[in-house]
C-alpha positions, 0 to 999 in steps of 0.5 A: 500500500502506498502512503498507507492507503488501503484502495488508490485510484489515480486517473481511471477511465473507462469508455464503451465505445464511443460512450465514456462511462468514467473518465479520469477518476482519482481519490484515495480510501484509507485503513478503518475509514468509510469513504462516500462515493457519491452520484445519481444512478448511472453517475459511474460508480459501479463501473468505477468498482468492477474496475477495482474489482478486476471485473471491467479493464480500464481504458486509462488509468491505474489502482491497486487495493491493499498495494495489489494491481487491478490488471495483474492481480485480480485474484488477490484482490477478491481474496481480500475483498468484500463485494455487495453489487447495487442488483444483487439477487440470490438463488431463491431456492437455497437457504442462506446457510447453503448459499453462504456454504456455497460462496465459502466454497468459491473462496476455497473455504470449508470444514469447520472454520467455514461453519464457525464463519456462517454461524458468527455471521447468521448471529451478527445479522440475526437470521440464525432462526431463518438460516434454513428457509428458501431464500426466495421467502425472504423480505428485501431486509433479509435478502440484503443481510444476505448480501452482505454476510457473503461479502463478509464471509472471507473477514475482507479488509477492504468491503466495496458496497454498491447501493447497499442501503437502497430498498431498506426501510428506516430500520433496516438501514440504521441497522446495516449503516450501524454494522458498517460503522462497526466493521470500520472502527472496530475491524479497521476495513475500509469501506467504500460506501457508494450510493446516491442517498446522501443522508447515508453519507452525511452520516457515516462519512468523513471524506467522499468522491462526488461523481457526475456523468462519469467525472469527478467534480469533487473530493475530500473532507465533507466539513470542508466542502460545506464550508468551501461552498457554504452549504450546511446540507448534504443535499443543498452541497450536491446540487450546488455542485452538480449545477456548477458542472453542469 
């Protein structure tokens, strides 16, 4: 890792064509620190993590997570990686014990370090007494405590959250953003936290990266792009800044 940082971006891009879905994209996540990346839906932010991912190449550009490279070390970086993409779907017909057995699986995971992580896990999101159940039963609370027990299932370093709040009610998401803040502090993973809900960010993160239609249009501590643009709202700041853009 470089200058201690756990995920370094430094002028990424990506065009499909002749479309341009990221250009030029930079900032930095450090150790223990839940960063906001921030956009409307299609602003860039799920490519921008496929990228890290190894998922997508890049057109331009360069990133490593944890000092590993995008293009030369895809598999060390889902080793160390914890992913819940914004249209995840599980297998209805599985219970969420089985379909956590199977991810372990995909990790080369298994035997009775694997069972103790399921179990650990399905106490941490309280679903022990459905853990048995068709998937396909499951409310959409319970389905996205899924998602997120598979993305921690290999005690990640670095968790890549796309949308993860999106389609919880209240509870649900002070619930899921309270586990972040655990993970963050108490684990020292560091938490990209994407999403376009910008009362999540202005509670759980100190620093985000602001996206529009592909391009960074801000970045850095959020105190200090209130006072910079003299807004005291989340939203008031980031319609300010899209109009500025724009």
């Amino acid at each position: 890792m470089m200058d201690g940082n756990a995920i370094e971006i430094r002028g990424l891009s990506k065009a499909f064509g002749d479309t341009i879905a990221v250009e030029d994209v930079s900032f930095a996540v450090r150790p223990g620190e839940i960063f906001g990346f921030m956009g409307h839906n299609g602003a860039g932010k799920t490519t921008t993590i496929r990228m890290l991912l190894g998922l997508l190449r890049p057109t331009r550009g360069e990133a490593n997570v944890l000092g590993h490279d995008i293009l030369r070390d895809r598999l060390a970086i889902r080793r160390v990686s914890g992913y819940l993409p914004d249209d995840y779907a599980l297998p209805k017909e599985m219970s969420a014990r089985r379909f956590l057995r199977y991810i372990g699986a995909m990790f080369g995971f298994a035997g009775p370090p694997l069972e103790r992580r399921i179990e650990e896990l399905l106490d941490m999101f309280g679903l022990a007494a459905v853990a048995d159940k068709r998937l396909g039963n499951f409310s959409s609370g319970m389905t996205q405590k899924v998602g997120l027990a598979q993305a921690l299932l290999n005690e990640p370093r670095v968790l890549l959250l796309d949308e993860p709040t999106a389609g919880l009610d209240p509870l649900g998401r002070q619930e899921l953003l309270e586990l972040i803040v655990r993970l963050a502090r108490n684990d020292g993973v560091a938490v990209l936290f994407s999403t376009h809900i910008l009362s999540d960010i202005e509670r759980v993160c100190e620093r985000v990266a602001i996206l529009h239609q592909g391009r960074l249009i801000a970045s850095g501590d959020l105190g200090d792009l209130k006072h910079r643009h003299r807004e005291t709202h989340m939203d008031d700041l980031y319609l300010s800044l899209v109009k500025r853009a724009v």
